[in-house]
N, C-alpha and C positions, 0 to 999 in steps of 0.2 A: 746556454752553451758556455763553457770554458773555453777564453783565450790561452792557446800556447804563448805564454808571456816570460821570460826569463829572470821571473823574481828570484833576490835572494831571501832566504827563509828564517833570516835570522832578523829580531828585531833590533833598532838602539837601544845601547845601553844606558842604562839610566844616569843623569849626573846630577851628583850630590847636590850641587850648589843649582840646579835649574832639572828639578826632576819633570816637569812639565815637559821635558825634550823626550820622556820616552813613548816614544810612538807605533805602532801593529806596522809591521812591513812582511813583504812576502805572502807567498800563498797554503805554507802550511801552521794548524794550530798548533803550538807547542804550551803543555801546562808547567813547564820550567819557564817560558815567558808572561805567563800568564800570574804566576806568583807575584811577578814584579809589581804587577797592576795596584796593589797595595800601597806601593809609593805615590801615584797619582790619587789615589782613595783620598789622603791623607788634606788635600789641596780642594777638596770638597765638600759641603755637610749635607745631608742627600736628603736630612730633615730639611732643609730650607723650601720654604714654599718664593720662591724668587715672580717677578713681576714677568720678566720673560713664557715664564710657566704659564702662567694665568694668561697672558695675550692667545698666547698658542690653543689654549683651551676653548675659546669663540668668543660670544658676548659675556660671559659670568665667571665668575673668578674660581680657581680649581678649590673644589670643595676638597678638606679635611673630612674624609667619611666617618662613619661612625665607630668612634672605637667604643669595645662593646663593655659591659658591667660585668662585675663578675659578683654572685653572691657572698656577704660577708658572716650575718648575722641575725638575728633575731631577737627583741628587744622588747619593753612591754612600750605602746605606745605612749606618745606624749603628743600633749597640743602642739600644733602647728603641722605636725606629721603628713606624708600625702598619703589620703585613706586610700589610694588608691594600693598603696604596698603594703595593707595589712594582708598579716597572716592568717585565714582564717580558720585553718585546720589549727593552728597550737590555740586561736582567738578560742575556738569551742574546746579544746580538750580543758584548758585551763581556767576559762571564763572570766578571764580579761584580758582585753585587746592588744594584741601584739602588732608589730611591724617590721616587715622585712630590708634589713639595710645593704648596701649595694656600695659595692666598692671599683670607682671609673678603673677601666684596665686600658693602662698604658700601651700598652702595647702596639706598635704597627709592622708585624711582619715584613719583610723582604720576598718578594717568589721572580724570579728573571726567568721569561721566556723567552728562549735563544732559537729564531731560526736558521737550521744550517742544511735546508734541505738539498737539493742540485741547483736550484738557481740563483744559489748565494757562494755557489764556487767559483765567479767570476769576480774580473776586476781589471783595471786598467792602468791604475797610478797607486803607488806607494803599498798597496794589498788589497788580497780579493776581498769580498764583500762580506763572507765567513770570519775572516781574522778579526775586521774590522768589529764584527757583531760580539765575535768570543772578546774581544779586548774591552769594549764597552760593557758587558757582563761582569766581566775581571773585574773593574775598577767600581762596579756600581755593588758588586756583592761584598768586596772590603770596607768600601764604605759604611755598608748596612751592617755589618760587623763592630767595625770602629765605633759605630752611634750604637752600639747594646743590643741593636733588634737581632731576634732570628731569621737566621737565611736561607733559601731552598730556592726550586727554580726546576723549571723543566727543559730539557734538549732535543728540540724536533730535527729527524733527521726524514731523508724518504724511508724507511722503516720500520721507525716505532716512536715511539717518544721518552726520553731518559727520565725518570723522576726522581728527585734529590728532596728529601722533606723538610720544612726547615728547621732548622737547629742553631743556637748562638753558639757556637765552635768554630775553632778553625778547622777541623776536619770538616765537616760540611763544604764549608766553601772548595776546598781544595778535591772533594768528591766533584761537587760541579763544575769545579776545571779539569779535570780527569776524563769528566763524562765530553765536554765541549774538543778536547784531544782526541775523542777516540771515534766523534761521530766520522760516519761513511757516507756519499753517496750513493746510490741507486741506480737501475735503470732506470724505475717509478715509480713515483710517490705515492706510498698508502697512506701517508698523514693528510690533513685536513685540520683548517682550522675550527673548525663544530665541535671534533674532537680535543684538539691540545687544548680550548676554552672549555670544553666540560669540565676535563681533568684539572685543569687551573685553579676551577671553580671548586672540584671538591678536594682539592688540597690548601687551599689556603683558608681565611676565615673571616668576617666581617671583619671590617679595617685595617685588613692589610692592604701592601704597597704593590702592584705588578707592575713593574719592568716589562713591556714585551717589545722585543728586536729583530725586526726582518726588515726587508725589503715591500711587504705585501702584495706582492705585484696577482697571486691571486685572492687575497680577502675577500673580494666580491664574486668568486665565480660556485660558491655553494647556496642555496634558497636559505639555509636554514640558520646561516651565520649571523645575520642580524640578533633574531632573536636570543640566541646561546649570549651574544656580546652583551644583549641588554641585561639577561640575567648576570651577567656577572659584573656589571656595572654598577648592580642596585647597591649593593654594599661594599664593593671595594675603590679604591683611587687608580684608575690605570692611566700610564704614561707610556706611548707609544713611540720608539726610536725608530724610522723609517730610512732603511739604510740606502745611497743608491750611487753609483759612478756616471762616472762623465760618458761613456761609451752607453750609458741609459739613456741620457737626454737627448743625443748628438749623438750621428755618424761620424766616423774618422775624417781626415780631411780626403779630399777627391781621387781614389785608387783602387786598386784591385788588392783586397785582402782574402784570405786563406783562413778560415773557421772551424776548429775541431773541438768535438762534443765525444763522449764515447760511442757517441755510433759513427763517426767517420769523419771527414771533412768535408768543407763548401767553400766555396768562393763568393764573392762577393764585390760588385762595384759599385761603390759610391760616387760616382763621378756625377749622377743626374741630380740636379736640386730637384726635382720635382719628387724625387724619393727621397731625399734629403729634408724636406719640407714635411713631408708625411710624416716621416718617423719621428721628429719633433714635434708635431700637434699630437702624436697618437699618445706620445709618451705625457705628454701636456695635462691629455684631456685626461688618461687614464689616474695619473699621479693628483690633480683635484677633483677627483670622485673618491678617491681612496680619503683624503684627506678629510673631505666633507663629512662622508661617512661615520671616519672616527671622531670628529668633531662633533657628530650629530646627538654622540651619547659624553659631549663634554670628555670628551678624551685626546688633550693635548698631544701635538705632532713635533716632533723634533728632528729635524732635518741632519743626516750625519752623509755627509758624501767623504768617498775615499781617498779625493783631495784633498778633503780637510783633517786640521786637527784636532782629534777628537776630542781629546783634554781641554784645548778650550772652551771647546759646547761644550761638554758638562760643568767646566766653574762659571760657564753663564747659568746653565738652566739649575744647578746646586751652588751657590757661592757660598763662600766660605766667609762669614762673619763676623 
């Protein structure tokens, strides 16, 4: 449900001397705010494998996945060679022993998956749950930019899902702040996570970086999720931004409030702790399953609430060196 909250929709403006002050406020995305996000980029190296990272991830330290080889050449063998890389279609045309030489590919892609489905168009303090997601997006795809890699990224809305492929350009990135502007709500949702993890999966490539940003509040409610997640864990590094406000964890304080969603409004009284109590453990228990889960496939959780600022959790979990 979306609160009637009377955000204003503009963000702060950045300042020179303390760019760290620019912050996501309000409840609409704007991709002229979202350009800003470049300045904060700047305050981050998103290569950094930081200590914070690795605790988040469980007992073992986040693995640098595999960046892949790429073929170079072919060469006549020499001692010490690994036989394993001979050639042995040019070995026999030629009839003597060649080997094939492999050149490490640097590369670690950027892909940011942004959820902006309905239940990310809430919020309670400073901007809804959306802004907050598209602004972390913003800031992590400049980034990936500024360090040389290519950037892409997918946008889940309730009706499809955006796909942006990656590219080292500035137009890329600015596609996928165009695309994070224009997402809509739904009445409901045809996405699923099985799906935006397939497509993830066949978009990106062994050792690249994903980004993925929501809330997860349903990650667990398809059979088939686990699996899709594992296969795309085998070779890529995922880092999970798990968005949520305070109106998540906590009822309001003790009143009668008024709730409107597009299909209407409700009311609501908090006044009884013993609903008050529930809604706190539900949210408890629900929020360290989710957790565990992603953890379970070494997939660090980073906590972003709409309280906070954002900027500084990422020069924790990226610091600048």
């Amino acid at each position: 449900m979306a609160l009637s909250i009377g955000f204003s929709s503009w963000y702060q403006s950045p300042n020179p001397s303390n760019v760290i002050t620019f912050l996501p406020k309000g409840h609409r995305i704007a991709s002229e705010h979202l350009i800003e996000g470049r300045h904060v980029a700047r305050l981050i190296n998103i290569n950094a494998q930081s200590k914070a990272l690795a605790l988040l991830a469980g007992r073992r330290r986040v693995r640098q996945r595999g960046r892949g080889v790429d073929f170079e050449e072919v060469r006549l063998y020499a001692p010490g060679d690994d036989v394993r890389s001979i050639d042995w279609r040019v070995t026999a045309r030629s009839g003597e022993p060649h080997t094939k030489l492999f050149q490490e590919d640097r590369e670690q892609p950027i892909l940011v998956l942004v959820d902006l489905r309905s239940r990310m168009w809430f919020g309670s303090r400073n901007c809804f749950k959306s802004v907050l997601a598209s602004h972390l997006a913003s800031v992590l795809a400049w980034a990936g930019l500024d360090a040389g890699e290519r950037v892409g990224g997918i946008v889940m809305t309730d009706n499809e899902l955006f796909e942006i492929k990656p590219q080292r350009s500035k137009r890329t990135v600015l596609r996928l702040l165009r695309s994070l502007e224009a997402a809509n709500t739904g009445d409901h949702s045809d996405s699923d996570w099985v799906t935006a993890f397939s497509q993830l999966k066949n978009l990106s490539r062994p050792g690249a970086r994903l980004l993925v940003i929501s809330d997860f509040d349903d990650l667990l409610s398809h059979p088939s999720t686990e699996k899709t997640l594992s296969d795309l864990t085998r070779h890529q590094q995922i880092i999970a931004f798990k968005i949520t406000d305070p109106l998540d964890a906590e009822l309001p304080p003790a009143g009668r409030y008024a709730i409107s969603d597009v299909a209407g409004q409700v009311s609501i009284d908090t006044s009884k702790n013993i609903v008050r109590e529930r809604y706190r453990q539900e949210f408890a228990t629900q929020h360290e399953l989710i957790v565990e889960q992603l953890k379970s496939f070494q997939i660090p959780v980073v906590n972003v609430d709409t309280s906070d600022n954002p900027n500084d959790v990422l020069q924790t979990v990226f610091p600048r060196q």
